[in-house]
C-alpha positions, 0 to 999 in steps of 0.5 A: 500500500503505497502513499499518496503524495503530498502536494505542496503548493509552491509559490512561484518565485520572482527574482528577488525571492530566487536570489534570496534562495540561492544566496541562503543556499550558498551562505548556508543560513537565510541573511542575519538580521541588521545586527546593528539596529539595536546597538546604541554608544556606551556614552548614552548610558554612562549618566545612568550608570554614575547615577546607579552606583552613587558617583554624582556629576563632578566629583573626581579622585584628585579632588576627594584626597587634596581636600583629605589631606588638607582637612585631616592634616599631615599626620592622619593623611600620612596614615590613611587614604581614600579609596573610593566614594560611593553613594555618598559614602566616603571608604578610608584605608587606615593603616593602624588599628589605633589611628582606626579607633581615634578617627572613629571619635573625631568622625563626627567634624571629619565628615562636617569638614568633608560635606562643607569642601565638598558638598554636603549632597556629595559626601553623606557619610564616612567609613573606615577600614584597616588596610 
């Protein structure tokens, strides 16, 4: 018992359509989608992203430690340094846990003398680790 054929309609093809059979026969796979059409600059993005991990317009590195070392004086900012600043939180590496524990009692005007230099929006508050 043989079966019957199935038959298929098949749409006469134009050139456009042949051209396009032939070129996905060749290359093996139809034409890939315009992968650019999605792609937009990294630049269009960088505001948003500052703003996400806390890094508010303005406020670079060199900035943040001339204005430590200038408000903490000589001896402190010989043993400590800033590292980094986010979302307002300002992270110092001490060196000793002695210099930790003194900072941790003049925290309080540290930071009121970091938020009048800087911005009181910039810096919200201070955190110390031993490094």
């Amino acid at each position: 018992m043989g079966r019957k054929p199935v038959s298929r309609k098949v749409k006469p093809l134009g050139p456009k359509n042949m051209r396009a059979d032939i070129v996905s026969q060749w290359v093996g796979a139809r034409r890939p989608l315009n992968l650019n059409k999605n792609i937009s600059e990294a630049s269009a993005h960088i505001e948003a992203i500052l703003d996400s991990i806390g890094v508010r317009g303005g406020l670079d590195e060199e900035r943040v430690k001339e204005a430590w070392s200038s408000l903490a004086g000589e001896l402190i900012a010989k043993q400590t340094e800033p590292v980094s600043i986010r979302k307002g939180c300002l992270t110092l590496k001490v060196l000793q846990p002695a210099m930790r524990y003194h900072l941790e009692q003049l925290k309080p005007g540290l930071l009121r003398k970091l938020q009048s230099e800087l911005g009181a929006e910039n810096v919200t508050s201070l955190r110390l680790t031993i490094g």
